[in-house]
Z-matrix of the N, CA and C atoms (Angstrom, degrees):
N
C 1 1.445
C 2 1.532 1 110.85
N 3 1.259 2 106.99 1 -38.05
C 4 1.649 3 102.05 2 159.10
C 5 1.340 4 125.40 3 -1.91
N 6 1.597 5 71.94 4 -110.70
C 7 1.676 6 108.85 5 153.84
C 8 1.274 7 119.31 6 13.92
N 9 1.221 8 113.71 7 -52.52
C 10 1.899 9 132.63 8 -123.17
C 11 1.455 10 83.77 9 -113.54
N 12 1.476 11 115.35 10 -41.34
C 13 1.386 12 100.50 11 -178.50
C 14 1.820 13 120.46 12 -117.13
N 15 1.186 14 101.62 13 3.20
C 16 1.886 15 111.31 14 135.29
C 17 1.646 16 107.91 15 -36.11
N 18 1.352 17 102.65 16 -66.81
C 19 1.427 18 126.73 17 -159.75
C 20 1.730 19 101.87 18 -61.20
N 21 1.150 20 129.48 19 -43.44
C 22 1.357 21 141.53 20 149.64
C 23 1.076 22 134.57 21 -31.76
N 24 1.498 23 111.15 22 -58.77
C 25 1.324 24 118.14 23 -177.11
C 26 1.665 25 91.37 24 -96.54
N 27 1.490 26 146.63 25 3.79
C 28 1.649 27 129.50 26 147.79
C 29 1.173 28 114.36 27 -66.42
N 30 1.400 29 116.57 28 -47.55
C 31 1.332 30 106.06 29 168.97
C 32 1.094 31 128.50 30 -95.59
N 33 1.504 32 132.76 31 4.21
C 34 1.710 33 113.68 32 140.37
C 35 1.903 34 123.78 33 -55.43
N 36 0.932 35 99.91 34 -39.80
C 37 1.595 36 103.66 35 170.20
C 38 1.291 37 118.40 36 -66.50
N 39 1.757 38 114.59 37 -34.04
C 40 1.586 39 105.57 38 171.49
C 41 1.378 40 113.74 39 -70.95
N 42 1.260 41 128.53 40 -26.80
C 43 2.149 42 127.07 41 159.32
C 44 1.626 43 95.38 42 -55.77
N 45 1.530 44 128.33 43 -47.71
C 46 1.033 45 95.08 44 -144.08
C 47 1.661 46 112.24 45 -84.71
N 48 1.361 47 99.04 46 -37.37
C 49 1.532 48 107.18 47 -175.72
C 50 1.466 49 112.95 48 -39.03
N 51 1.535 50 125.78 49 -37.96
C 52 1.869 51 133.52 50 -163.03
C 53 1.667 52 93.15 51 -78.78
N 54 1.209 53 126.83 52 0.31
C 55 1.786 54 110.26 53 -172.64
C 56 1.681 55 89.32 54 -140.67
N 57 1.450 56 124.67 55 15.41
C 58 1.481 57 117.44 56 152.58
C 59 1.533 58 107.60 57 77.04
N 60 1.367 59 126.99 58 6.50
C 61 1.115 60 143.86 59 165.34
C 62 1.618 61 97.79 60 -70.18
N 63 1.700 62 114.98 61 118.65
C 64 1.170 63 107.26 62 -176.81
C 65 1.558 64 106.15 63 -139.30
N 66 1.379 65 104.97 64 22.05
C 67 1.961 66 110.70 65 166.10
C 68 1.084 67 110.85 66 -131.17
N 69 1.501 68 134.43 67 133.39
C 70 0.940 69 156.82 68 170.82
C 71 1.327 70 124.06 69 -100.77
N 72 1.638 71 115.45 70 111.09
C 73 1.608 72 115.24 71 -163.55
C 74 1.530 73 99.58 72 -97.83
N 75 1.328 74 103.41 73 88.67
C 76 1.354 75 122.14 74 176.09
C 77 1.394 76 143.76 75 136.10
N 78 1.129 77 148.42 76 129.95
C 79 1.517 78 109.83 77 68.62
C 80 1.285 79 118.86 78 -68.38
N 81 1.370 80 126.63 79 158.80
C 82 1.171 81 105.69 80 150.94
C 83 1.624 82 114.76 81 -114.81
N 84 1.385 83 106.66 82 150.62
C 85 1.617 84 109.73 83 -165.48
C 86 1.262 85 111.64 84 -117.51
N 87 1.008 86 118.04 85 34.70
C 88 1.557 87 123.88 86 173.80
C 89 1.707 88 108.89 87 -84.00
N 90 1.499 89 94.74 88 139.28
C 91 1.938 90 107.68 89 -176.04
C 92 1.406 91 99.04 90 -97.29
N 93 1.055 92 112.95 91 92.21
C 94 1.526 93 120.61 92 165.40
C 95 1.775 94 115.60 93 -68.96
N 96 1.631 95 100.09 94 103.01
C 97 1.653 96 89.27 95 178.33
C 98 1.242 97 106.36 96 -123.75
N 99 1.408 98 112.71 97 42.39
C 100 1.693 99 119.43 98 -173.80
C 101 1.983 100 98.87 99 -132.89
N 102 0.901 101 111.89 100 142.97
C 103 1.445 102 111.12 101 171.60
C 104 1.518 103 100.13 102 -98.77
N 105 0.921 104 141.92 103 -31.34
C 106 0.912 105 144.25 104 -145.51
C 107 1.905 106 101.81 105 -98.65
N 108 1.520 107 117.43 106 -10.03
C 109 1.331 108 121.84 107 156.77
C 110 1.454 109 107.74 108 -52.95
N 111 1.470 110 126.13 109 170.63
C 112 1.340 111 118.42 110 156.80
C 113 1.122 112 133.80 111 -91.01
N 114 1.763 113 99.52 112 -9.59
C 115 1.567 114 84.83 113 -156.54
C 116 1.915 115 80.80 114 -130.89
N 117 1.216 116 106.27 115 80.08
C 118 1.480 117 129.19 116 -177.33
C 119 1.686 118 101.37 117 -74.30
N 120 1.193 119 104.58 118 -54.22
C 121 1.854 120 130.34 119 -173.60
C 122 1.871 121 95.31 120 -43.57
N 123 1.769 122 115.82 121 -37.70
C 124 1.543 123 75.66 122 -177.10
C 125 0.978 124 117.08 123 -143.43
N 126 1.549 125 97.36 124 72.46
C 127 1.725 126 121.58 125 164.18
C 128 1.210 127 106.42 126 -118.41
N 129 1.635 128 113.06 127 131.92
C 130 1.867 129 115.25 128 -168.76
C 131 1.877 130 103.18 129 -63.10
N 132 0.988 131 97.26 130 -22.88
C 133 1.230 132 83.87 131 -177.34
C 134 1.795 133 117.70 132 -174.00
N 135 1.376 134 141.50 133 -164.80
C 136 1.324 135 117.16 134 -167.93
C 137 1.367 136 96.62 135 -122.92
N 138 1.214 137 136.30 136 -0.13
C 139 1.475 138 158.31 137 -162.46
C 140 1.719 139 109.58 138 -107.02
N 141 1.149 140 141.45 139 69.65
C 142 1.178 141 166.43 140 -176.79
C 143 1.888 142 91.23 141 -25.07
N 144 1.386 143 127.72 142 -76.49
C 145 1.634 144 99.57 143 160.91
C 146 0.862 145 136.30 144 -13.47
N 147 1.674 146 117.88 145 -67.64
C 148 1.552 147 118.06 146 -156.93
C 149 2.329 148 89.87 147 -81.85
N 150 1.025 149 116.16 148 -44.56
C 151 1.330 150 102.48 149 154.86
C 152 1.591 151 129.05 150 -10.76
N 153 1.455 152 100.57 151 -94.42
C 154 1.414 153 119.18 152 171.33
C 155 1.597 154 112.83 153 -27.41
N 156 1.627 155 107.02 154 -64.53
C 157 1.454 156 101.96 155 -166.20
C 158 1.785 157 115.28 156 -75.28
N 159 2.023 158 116.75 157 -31.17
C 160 1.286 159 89.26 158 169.59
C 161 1.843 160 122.21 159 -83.94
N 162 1.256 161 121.06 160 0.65
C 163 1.566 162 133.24 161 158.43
C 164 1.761 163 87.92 162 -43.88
N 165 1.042 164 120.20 163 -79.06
C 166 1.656 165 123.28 164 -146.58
C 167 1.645 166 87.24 165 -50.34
N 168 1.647 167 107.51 166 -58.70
C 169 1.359 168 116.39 167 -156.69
C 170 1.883 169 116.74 168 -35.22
N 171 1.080 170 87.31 169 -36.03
C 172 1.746 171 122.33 170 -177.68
C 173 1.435 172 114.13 171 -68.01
N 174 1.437 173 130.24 172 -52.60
C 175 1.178 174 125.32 173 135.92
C 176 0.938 175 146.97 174 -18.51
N 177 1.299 176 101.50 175 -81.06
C 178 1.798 177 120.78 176 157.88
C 179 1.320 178 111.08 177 -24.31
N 180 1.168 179 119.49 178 -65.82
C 181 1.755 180 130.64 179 175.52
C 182 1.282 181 107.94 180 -40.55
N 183 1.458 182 114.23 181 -69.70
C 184 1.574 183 109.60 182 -161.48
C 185 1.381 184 109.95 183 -71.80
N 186 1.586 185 123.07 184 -25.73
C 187 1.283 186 115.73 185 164.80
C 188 1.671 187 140.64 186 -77.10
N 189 1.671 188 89.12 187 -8.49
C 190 1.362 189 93.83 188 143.13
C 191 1.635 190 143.33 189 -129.87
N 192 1.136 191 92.55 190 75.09
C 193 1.726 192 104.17 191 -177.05
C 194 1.187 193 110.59 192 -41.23
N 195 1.160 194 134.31 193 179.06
C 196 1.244 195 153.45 194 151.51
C 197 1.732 196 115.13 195 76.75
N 198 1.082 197 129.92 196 13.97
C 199 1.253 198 152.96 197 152.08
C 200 1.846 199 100.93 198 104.20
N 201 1.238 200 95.71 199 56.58
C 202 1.573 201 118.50 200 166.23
C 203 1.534 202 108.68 201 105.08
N 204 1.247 203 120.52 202 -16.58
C 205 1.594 204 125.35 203 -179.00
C 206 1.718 205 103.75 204 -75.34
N 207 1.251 206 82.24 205 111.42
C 208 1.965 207 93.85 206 -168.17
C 209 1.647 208 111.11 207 -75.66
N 210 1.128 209 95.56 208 147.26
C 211 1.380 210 107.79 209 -146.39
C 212 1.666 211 96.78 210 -67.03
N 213 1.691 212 120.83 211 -15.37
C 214 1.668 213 112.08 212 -174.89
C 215 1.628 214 101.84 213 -76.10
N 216 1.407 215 127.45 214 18.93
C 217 1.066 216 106.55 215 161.62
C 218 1.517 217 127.82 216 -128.95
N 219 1.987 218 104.12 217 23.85
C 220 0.912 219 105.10 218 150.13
C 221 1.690 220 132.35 219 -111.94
N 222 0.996 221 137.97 220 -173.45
C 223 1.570 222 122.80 221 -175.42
C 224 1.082 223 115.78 222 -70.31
N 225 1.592 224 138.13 223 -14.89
C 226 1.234 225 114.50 224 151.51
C 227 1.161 226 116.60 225 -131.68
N 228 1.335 227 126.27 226 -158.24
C 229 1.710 228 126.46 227 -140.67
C 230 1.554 229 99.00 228 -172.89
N 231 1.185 230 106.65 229 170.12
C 232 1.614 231 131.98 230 -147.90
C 233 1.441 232 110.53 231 -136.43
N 234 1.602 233 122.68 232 121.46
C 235 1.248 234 107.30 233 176.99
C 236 1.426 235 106.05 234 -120.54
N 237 1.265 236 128.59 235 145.43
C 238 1.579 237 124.92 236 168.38
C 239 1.514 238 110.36 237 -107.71
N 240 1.534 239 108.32 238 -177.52
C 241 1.209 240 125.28 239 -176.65
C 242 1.558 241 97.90 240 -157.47
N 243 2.266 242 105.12 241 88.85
C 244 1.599 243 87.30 242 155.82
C 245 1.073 244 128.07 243 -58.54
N 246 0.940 245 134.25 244 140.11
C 247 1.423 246 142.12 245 166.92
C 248 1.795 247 129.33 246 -89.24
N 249 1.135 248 135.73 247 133.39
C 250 1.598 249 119.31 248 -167.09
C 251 1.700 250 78.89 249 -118.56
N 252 1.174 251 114.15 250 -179.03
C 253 1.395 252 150.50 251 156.00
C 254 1.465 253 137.37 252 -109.38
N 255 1.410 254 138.05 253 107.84
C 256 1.732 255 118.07 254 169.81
C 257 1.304 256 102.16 255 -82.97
N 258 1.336 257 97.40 256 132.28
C 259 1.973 258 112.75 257 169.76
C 260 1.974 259 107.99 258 -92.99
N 261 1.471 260 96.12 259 132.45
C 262 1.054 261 102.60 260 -176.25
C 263 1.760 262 124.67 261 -27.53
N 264 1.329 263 115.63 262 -30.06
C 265 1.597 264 113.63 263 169.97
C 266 1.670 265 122.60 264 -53.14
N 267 1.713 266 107.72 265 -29.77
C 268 1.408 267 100.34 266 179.88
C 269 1.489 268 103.09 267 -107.00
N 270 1.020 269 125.26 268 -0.71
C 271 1.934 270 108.33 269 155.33
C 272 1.262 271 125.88 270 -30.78
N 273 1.136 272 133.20 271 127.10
C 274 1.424 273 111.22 272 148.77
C 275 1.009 274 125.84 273 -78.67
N 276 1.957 275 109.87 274 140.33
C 277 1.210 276 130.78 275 -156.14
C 278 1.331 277 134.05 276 69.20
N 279 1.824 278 103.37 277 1.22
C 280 1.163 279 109.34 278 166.34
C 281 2.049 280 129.55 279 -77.42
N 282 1.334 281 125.03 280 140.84
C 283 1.025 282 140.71 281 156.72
C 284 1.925 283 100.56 282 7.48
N 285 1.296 284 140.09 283 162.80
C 286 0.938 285 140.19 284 173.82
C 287 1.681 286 92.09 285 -140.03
């Protein structure tokens, strides 16, 4: 499953690089273990491992475009922003 999303994030960067779009808002690595958050849909998973490792996987990808030739050795470059989430349980004053 890695793999799969290496393969994802190469070719999100190959759309993005041709239209000069050069940040990428995401992964995001938040462990959603509440349904009752809203935005459940985009956390890989609710298990903080499998998190962690496809987060990296995702990286990995977009930082290496071009079918492993990393992108610092062409003239331009790619910046992300993982992103996490708080689920309503750690708010303060939120619902328990």
């Amino acid at each position: 499953m890695r793999n799969w999303w290496e393969r994802i994030a190469a070719a999100t960067a190959a759309e993005m690089l041709p239209t000069g779009v050069t940040w990428n808002f995401g992964p995001v690595v938040a462990v959603a273990q509440d349904i009752r958050w809203g935005r459940t849909y985009e956390s890989f998973s609710e298990q903080p491992q499998l998190v962690t490792e496809l987060g990296a996987a995702y990286v990995r990808g977009l930082q290496a475009y071009g079918g492993g030739q990393a992108l610092a050795t062409q003239s331009i470059s790619l910046a992300m922003a993982a992103q996490h989430g708080c689920h309503p349980p750690h708010l303060p004053g939120a619902p328990t």
